[in-house]
Every structure is written in structure tokens, then in C-alpha cells.
ZADOMI-6296 format. One line per 10 residues: number of its first residue (from 1); their letters; for each residue x negated, y negated, z negated of N, C-alpha, C. Coordinates in steps of 0.02 Angstrom, whole numbers. Example, Ala and Ser with C-alpha at 12.3 -4.5 7.8 and 13.67 -1.06 7.14 Angstrom:
2
1> AS> -660/284/-390/-615/225/-390/-660/165/-390  -642/112/-354/-684/53/-357/-645/-2/-394
//
This chain:
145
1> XXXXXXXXXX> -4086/-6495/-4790/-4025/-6501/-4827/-4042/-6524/-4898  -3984/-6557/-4919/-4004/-6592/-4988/-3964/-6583/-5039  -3983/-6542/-5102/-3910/-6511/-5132/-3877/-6568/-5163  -3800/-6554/-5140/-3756/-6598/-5159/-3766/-6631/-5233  -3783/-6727/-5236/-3774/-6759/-5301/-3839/-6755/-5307  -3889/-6738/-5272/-3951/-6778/-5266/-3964/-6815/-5200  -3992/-6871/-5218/-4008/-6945/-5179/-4055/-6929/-5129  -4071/-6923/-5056/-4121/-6903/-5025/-4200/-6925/-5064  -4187/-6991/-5080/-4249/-7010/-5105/-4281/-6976/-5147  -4261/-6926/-5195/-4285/-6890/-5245/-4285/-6846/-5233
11> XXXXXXXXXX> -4284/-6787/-5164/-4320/-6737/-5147/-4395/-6731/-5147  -4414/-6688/-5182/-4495/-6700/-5181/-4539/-6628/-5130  -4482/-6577/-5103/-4527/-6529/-5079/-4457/-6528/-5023  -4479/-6493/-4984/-4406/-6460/-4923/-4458/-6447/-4868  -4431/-6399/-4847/-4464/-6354/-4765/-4406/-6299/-4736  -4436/-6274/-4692/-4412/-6238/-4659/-4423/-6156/-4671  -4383/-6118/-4694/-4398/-6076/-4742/-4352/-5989/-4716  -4365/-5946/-4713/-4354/-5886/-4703/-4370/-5865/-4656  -4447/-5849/-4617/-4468/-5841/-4567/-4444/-5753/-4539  -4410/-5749/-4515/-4378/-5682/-4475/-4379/-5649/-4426
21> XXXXXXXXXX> -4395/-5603/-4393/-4361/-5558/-4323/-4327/-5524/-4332  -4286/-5520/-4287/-4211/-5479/-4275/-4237/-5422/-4218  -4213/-5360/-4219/-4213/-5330/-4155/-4246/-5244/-4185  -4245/-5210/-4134/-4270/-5148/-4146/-4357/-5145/-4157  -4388/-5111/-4200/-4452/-5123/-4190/-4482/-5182/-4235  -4438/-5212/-4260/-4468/-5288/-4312/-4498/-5299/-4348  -4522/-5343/-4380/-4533/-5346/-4463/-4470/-5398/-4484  -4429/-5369/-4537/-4373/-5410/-4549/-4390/-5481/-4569  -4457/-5499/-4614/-4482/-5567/-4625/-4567/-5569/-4611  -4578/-5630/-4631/-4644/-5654/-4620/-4666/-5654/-4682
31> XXXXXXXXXX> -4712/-5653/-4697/-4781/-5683/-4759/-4741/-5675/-4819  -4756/-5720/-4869/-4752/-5708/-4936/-4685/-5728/-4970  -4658/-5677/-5019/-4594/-5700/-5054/-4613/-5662/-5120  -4581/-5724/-5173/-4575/-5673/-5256/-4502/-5693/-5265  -4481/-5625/-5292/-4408/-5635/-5312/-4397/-5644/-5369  -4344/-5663/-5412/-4333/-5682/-5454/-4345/-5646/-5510  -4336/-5554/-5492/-4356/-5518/-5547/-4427/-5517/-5518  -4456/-5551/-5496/-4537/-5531/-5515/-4560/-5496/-5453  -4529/-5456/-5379/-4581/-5443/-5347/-4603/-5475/-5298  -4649/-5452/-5273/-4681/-5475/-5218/-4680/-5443/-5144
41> XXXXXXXXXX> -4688/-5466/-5100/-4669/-5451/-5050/-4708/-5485/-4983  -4750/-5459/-4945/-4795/-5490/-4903/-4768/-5461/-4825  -4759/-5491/-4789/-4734/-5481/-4719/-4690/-5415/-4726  -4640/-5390/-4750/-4603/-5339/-4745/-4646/-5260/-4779  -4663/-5294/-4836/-4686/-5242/-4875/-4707/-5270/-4937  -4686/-5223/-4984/-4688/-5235/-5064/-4752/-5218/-5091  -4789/-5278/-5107/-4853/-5265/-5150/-4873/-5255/-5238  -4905/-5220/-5248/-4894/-5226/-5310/-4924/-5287/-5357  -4949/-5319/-5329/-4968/-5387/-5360/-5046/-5427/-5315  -5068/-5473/-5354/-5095/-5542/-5303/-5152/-5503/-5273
51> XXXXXXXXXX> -5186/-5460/-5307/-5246/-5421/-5266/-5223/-5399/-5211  -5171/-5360/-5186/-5150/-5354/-5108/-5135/-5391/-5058  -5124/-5454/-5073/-5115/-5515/-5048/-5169/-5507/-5007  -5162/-5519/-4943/-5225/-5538/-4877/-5261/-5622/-4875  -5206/-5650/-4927/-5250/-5717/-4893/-5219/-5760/-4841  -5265/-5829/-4818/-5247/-5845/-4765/-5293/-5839/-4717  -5297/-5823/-4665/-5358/-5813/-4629/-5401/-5891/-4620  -5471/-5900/-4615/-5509/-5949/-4574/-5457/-5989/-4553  -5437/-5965/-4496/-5393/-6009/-4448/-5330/-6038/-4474  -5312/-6023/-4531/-5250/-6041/-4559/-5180/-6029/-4533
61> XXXXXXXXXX> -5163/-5984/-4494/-5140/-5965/-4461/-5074/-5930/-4513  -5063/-5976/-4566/-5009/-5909/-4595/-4957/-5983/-4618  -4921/-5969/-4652/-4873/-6022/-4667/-4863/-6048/-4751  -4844/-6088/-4769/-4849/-6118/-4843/-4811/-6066/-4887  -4796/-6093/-4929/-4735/-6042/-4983/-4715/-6134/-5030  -4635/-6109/-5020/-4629/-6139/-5057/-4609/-6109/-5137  -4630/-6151/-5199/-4624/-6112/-5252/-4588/-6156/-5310  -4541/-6113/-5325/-4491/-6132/-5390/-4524/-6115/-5440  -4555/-6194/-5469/-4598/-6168/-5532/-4535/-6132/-5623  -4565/-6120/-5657/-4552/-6082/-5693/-4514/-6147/-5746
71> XXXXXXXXXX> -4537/-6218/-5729/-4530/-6270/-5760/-4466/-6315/-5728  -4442/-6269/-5661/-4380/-6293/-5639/-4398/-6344/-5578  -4458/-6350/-5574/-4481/-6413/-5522/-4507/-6361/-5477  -4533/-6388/-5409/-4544/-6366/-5352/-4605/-6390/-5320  -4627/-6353/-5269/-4688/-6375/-5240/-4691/-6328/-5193  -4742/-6364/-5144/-4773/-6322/-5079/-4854/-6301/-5098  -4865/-6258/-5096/-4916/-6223/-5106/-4940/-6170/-5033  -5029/-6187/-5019/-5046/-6139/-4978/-5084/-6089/-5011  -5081/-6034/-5003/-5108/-5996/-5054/-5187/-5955/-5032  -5225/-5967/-5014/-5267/-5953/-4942/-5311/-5875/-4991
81> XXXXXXXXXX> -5298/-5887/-5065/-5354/-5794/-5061/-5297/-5784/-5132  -5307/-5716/-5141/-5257/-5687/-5186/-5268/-5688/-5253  -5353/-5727/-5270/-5350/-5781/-5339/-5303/-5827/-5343  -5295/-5866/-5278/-5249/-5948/-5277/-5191/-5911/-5293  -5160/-5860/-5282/-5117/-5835/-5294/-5102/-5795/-5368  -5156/-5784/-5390/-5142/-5756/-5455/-5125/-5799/-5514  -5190/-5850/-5495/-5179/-5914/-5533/-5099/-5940/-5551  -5067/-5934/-5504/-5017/-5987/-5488/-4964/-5935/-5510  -4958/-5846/-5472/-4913/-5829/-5516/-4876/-5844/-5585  -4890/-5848/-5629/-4866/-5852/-5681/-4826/-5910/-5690
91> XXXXXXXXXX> -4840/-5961/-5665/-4788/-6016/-5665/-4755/-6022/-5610  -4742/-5988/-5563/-4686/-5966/-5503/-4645/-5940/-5514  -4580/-5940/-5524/-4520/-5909/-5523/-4482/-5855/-5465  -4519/-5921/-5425/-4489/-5865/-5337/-4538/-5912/-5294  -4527/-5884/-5240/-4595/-5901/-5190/-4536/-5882/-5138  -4552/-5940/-5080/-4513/-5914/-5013/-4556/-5926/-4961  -4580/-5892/-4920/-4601/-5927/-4868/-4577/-5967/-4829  -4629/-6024/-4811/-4629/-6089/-4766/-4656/-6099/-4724  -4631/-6099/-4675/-4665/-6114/-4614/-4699/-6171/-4583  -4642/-6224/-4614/-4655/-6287/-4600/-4638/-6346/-4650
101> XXXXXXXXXX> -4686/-6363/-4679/-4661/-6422/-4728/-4621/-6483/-4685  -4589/-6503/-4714/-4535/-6562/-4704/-4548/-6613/-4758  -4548/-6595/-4813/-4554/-6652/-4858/-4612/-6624/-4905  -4652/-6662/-4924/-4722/-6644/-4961/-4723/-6697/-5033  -4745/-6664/-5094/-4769/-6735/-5122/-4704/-6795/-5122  -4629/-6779/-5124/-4570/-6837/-5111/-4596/-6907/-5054  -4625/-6849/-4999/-4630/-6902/-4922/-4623/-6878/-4877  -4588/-6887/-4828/-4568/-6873/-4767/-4661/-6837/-4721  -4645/-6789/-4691/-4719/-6776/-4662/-4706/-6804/-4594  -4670/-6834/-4575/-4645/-6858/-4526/-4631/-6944/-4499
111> XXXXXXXXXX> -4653/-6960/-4565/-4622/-7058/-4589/-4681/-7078/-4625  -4718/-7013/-4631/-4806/-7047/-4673/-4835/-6985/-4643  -4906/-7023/-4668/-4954/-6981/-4639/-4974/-6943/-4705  -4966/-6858/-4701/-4957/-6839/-4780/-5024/-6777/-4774  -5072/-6766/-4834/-5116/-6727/-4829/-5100/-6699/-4905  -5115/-6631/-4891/-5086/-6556/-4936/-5149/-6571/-4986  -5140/-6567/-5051/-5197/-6572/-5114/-5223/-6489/-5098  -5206/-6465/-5065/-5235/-6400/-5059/-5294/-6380/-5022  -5360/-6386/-5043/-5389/-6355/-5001/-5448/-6413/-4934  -5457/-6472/-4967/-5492/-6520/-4920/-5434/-6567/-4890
121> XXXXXXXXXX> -5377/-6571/-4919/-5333/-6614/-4893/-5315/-6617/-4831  -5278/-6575/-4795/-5255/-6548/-4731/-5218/-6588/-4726  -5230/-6651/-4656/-5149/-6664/-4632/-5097/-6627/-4635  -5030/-6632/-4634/-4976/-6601/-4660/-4961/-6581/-4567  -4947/-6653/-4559/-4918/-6644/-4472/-4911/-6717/-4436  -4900/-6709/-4384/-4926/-6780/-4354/-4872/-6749/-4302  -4826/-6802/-4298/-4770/-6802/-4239/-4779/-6814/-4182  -4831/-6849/-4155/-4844/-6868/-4099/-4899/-6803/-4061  -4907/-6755/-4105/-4951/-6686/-4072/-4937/-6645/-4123  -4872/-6588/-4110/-4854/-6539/-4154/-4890/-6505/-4143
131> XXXXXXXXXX> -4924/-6493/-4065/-4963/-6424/-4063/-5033/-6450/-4074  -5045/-6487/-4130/-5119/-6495/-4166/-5126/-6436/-4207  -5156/-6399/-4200/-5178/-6346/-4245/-5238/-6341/-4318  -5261/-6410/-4298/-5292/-6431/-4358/-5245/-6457/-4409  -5188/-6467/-4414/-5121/-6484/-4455/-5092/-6428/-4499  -5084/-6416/-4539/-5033/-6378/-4561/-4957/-6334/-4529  -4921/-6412/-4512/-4886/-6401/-4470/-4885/-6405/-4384  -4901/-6349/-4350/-4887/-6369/-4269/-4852/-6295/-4258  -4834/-6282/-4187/-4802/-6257/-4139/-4813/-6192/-4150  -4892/-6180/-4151/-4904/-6105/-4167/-4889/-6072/-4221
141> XXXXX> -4877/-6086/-4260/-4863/-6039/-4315/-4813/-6014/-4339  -4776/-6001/-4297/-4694/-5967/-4299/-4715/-5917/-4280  -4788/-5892/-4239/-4805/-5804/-4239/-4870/-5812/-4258  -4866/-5741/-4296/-4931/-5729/-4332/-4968/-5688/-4270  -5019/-5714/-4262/-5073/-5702/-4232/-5140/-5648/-4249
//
């Protein structure tokens, strides 16, 4: 979605964002969120700041965040140890988790071939094999493992 009175072309971040279970027994969300007054929040529990943060495992197996910088601009960020995360606090406003980037860098991950400045330059996603798991984005990672 593209907020009304901006031009698609000048989206520079967008994904797929509020990772959830419903049902008895749940965790109401997935991975990482900062709210606007400042907390934090890692898979359905409130941390008290970036040292409790787990990380992303080896396998990468966890999902992006997207983050409303403090400067009003936006970005996808993977946050893989709870330095990358400390670092970056301070100029984050809110953090939502992402599951799946859609737009990276103002490019389609879908219409280019797009690699994340994060971390050795991770393909983003490749349409023709979602369930590449060397990607950022594929199939598996809607459950944490």
C-alpha cells in the first residue's frame, strides 16, 4: 500500500509487516517491535533493552524490521546481534517487524535483482525460487524455527 499523494515511484522501503498467531496457546506476534514511547518488544515479550535481544540465528531464520528513522525516513534493517541493534536504536523511532521485504533501497525486490547492504549483501529474493533460503525473502520464514 502506498500512502495516499505519494507517487509509487518514491517509495523507498514497504514489506509485509505484523507477523501474528491467533488461537489459544499463541504468541500474539513475532520478533522485534519498538514503540513509539520507546519499548521494546521481542516475540511477545517486553525487553528491557538491545542486550536481551537474541539476535538472528546462523541460519537467518528470523525476519527484517522495518524502521522509522528518527529523521522521518525509513529503512529495512536486519538486525542479526543486539550491538546492530543498539547501534541503530537511537535513531529508530519505531521498529515493526518484517517478514518480507517488498521494496528495498526504492526497488521493487521483485522487478530487480536487489541485495540488503546488510551483512555480505544478501539477495533480497528471487521470484522464480521463493523457497531459496539463501535469500532473505522465501517461504520459510513465516515460522520461526
Amino acid at each position: 500500500m502506498v500512502p495516499a499523494g505519494i507517487a509509487a515511484n518514491k517509495v523507498v522501503a514497504k514489506c509485509t509487516a505484523g507477523p501474528m498467531t491467533y488461537g489459544k496457546d499463541t504468541d500474539a506476534f513475532y520478533h522485534l517491535y519498538k514503540t513509539a514511547d520507546g519499548q521494546l518488544w521481542f516475540t511477545n515479550t517486553k525487553i528491557s533493552g538491545a542486550s536481551e535481544y537474541p539476535g538472528i540465528p546462523k541460519d537467518g531464520e528470523r525476519y527484517a524490521s522495518f524502521c522509522i528513522k528518527t529523521n522521518g525516513s525509513v529503512t529495512i534493517r536486519w538486525f542479526y546481534t543486539s550491538a546492530d541493534l543498539s547501534a541503530a536504536l537511537p535513531y529508530c523511532k519505531a521498529i515493526i517487524a518484517a517478514p518480507h521485504p517488498l521494496v528495498y533501497d526504492s526497488k521493487s525486490v521483485f522487478e530487480n535483482i536487489v541485495y540488503s547492504t546488510d551483512y555480505g549483501n544478501k539477495r533480497i529474493a528471487d521470484w522464480s525460487d521463493l523457497n531459496n533460503s539463501a535469500n532473505h525473502y522465501h517461504d520459510k520464514i513465516f515460522g520461526l524455527k
